[in-house]
N, C-alpha and C positions, 0 to 999 in steps of 0.2 A: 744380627743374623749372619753378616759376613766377616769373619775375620780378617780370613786366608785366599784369597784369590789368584789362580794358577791364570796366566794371561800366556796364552803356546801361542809363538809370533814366525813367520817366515819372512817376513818384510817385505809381504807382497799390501797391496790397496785393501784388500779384506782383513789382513791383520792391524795396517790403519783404524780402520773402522771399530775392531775388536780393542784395541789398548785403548781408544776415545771412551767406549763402553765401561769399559776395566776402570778407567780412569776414574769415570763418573762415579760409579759403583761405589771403588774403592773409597773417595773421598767425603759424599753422603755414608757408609757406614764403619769408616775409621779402620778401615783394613790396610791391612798389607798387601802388593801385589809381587808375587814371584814371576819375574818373565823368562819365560823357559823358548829356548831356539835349541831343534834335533835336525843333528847332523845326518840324514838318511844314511842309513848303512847301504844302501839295495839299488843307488843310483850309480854305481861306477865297477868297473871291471876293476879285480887283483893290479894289473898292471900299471895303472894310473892311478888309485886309490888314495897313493899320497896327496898328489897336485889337487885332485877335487876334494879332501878334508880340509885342507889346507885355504882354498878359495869359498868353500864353505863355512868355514869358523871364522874367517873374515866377515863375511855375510852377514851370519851371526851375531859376533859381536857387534857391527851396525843396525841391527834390528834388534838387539838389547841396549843399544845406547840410546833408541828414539821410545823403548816403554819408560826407561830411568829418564830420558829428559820430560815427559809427558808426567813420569809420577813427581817429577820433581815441580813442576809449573803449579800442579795442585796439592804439595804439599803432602804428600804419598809416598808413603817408604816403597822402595821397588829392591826386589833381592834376584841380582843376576843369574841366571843358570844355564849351561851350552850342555849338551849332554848328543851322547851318540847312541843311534838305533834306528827303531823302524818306528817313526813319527807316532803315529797311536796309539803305540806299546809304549816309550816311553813318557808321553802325556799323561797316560793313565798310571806309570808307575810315580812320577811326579807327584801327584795330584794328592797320591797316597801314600806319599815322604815326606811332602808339607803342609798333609792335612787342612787341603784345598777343602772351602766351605764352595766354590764355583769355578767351575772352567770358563775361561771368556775363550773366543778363539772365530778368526776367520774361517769362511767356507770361499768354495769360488762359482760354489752354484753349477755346477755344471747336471748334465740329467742324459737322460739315457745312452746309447755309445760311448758318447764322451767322456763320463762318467766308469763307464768299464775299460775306457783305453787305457784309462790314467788309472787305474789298478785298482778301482774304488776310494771311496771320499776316506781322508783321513776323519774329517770331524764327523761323518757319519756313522763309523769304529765307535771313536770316542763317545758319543751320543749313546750309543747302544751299547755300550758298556763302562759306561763310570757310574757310579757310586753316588756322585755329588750331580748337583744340576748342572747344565753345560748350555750357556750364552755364545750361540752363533750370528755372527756381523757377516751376511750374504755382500757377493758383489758379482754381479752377470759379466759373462764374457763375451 
């Protein structure tokens, strides 16, 4: 049923939860997990843009070494991806470059205000517009 599993990580405690899920997933049905971390285009002024890409792809690449070490523990081909934009644009374009059969993906729960302060939910985009089904791993704040 699942080949291809897009697992979109920030390497916050809900994307935790989300690679465990991936994990699972991947392993009961013999897929592959791509783990995708996007570098937010929309978090930094012209001026500084370098230094926060920069501390960002580091990030990154730490929150792609903990999906590769998780696919590695069970045996799980995991294929690295860092890509830059606007997180739910490029999840979605992802998903539809490696012919993602499921999105796995952290949420952070948040609900009303809160929720609009922080410019709307990434996984909530994604939810309401991908293609493939999309496994969200909630965690309260």
């Amino acid at each position: 049923m699942y080949d291809e599993i897009l697992c979109a990580t920030d390497g916050s405690p809900g994307s935790d939860d989300a690679v465990e899920h991936a994990g699972s997933i991947a392993e009961l049905a013999g897929a592959r997990i791509h783990a995708l971390f996007v570098v937010d285009e929309t978090i930094a002024g012209a001026d500084r843009w370098d230094v926060v890409v920069e501390r960002e792809e580091e990030r990154g690449e730490r929150a792609l070494d903990a999906v590769a070490a998780a696919g590695a523990e069970r045996g799980v081909p995991v294929e690295r991806h860092l890509r830059r934009g606007r997180p739910h644009e490029a999840i979605l374009d992802a998903a539809d470059d490696y012919g993602a059969d499921l999105i796995v993906m952290g949420t952070h729960g948040r609900t009303g205000v809160g929720r609009f302060i922080a410019a709307g939910s990434v996984a909530e985009r994604v939810v309401r517009h991908s293609e493939a089904p999309v496994l969200t791993a909630r965690v309260e704040e």
